[in-house]
Backbone as a ProteinNet text record, in pm:
[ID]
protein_1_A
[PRIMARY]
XXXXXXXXXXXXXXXXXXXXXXXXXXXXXXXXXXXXXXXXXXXXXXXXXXXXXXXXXXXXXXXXXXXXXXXXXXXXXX
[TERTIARY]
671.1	583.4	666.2	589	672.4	685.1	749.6	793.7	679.7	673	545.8	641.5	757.2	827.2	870.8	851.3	839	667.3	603.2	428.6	434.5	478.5	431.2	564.6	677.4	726.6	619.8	543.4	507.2	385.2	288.9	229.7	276.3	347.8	437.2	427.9	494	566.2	450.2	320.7	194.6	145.1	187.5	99.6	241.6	380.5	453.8	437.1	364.4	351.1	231.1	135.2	37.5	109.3	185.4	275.5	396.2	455.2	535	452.4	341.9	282.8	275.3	239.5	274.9	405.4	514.5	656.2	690.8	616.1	633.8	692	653.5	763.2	670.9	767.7	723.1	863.7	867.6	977.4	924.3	936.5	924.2	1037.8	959.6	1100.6	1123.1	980.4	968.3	902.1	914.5	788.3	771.3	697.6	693.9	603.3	621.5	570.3	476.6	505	430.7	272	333.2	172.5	138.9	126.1	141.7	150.6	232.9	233.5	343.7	329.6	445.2	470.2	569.1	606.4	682.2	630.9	665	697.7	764.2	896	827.2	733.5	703	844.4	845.7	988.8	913.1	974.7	926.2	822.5	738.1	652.1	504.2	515.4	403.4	428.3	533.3	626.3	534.8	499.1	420.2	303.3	256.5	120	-7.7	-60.9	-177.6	-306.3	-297.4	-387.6	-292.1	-160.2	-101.8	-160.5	-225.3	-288.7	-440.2	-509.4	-582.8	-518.5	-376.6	-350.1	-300.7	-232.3	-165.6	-307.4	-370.8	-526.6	-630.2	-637.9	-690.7	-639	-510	-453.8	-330.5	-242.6	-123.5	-182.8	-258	-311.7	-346.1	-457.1	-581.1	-447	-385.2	-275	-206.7	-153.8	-76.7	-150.4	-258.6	-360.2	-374.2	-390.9	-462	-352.2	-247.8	-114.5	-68.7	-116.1	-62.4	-182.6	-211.7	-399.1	-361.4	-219.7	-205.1	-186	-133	-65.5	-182.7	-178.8	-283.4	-339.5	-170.3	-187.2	-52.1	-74.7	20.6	32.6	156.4	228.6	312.1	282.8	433.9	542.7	699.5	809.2	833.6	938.7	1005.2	1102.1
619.1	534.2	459.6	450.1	395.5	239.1	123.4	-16.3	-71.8	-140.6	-218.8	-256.7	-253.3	-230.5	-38.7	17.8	131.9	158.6	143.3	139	84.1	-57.6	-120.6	-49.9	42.4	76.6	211.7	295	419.4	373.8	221.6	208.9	178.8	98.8	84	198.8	297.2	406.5	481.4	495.1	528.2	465.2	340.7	257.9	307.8	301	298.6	411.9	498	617.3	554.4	488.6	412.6	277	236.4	104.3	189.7	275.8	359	404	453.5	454.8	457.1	301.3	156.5	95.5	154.5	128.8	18	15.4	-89.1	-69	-140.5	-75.4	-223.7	-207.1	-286.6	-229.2	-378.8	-415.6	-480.5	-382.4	-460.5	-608.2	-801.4	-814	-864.9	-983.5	-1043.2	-1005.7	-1012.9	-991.1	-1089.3	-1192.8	-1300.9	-1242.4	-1175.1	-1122.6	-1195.1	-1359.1	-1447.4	-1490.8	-1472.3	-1522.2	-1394.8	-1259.7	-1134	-1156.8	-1200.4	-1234.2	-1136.6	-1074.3	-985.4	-1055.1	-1054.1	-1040.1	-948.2	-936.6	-867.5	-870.4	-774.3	-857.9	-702.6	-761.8	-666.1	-664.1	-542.3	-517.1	-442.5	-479.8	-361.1	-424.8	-387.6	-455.5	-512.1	-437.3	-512.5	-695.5	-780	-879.8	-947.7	-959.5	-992.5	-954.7	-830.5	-791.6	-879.9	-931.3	-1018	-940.1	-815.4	-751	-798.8	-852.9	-793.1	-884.2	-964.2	-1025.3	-917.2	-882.4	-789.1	-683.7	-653.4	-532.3	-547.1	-691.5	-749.4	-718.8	-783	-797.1	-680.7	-601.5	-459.1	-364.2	-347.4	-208	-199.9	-297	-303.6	-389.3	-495.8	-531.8	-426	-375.9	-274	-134.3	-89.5	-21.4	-60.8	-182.7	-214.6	-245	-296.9	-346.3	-194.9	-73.2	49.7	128	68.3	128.7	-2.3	-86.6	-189.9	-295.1	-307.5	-382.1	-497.4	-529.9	-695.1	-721.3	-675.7	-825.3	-865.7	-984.4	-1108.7	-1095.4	-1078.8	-1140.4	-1077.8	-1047.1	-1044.9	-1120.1	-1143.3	-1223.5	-1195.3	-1240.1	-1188	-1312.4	-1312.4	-1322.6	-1332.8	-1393.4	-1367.1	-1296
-191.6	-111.8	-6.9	112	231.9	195.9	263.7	254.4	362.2	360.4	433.1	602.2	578.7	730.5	801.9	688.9	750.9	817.8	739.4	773.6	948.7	963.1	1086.5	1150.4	1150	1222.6	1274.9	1188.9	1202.4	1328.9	1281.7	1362.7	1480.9	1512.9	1651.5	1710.4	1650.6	1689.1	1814.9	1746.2	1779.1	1842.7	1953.7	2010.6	2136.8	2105.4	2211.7	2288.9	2311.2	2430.5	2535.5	2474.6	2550.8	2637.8	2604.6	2666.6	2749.4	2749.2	2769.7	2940.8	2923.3	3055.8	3140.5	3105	3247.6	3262.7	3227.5	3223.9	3106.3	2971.1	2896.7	2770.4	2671.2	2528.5	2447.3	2298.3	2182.2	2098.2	1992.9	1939.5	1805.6	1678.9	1594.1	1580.4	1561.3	1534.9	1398.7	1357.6	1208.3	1135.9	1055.3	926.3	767	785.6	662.6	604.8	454.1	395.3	290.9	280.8	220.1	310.1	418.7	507.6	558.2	599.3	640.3	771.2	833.8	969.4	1003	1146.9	1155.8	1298.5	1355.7	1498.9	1579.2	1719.4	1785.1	1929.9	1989.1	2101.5	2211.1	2328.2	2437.2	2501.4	2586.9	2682.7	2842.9	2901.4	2999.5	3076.2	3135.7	3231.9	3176.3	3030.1	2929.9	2910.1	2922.3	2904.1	2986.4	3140.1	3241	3245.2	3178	3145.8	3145.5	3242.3	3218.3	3061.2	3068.3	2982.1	2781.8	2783.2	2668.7	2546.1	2560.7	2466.9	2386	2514.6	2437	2373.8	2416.7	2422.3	2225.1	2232.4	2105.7	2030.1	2074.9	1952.6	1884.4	2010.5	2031	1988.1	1990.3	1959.9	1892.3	1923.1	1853.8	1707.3	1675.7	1532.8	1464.2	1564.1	1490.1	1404.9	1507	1462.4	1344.2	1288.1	1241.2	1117.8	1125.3	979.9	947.9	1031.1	952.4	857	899.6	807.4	701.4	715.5	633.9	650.2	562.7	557.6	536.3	416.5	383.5	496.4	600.5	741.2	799.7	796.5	875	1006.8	1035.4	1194.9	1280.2	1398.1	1488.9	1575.6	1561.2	1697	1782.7	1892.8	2004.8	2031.9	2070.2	2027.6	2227.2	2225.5	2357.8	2328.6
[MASK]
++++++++++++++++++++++++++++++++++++++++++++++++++++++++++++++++++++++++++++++

């Protein structure tokens, strides 16, 4: 069975060709496994992205809860 940081790496993995795109990227960086909060570090022109909040909420969560259901919440990181 995979680790609950391999899971949100696999989902990442699957969201970075869509961010990749628009010249952008994603960075797994924390993960508090007591509150399921994970964080995460945009690169690339997603960083300035006026859209990256939906993008955090919409697709990179939705991604990340479907491989790993305990995490809460995502957050982004500078």
């Amino acid at each position: 069975m995979q680790s609950l940081r391999e899971r949100i790496e696999i989902a990442l993995e699957e969201c970075r060709p869509h961010l990749l795109k628009d010249g952008g990227g994603i960075d797994f960086a924390t993960l508090d496994e007591a509150t399921g909060i994970v964080e995460v570090r945009y690169s690339g022109s997603c960083k300035t992205c006026p859209m990256k909040l939906m993008t955090l909420r919409a697709g990179i969560e939705r991604a990340i809860q479907y491989y790993a259901p305990e995490i809460k919440r995502i957050e982004e990181v500078a």
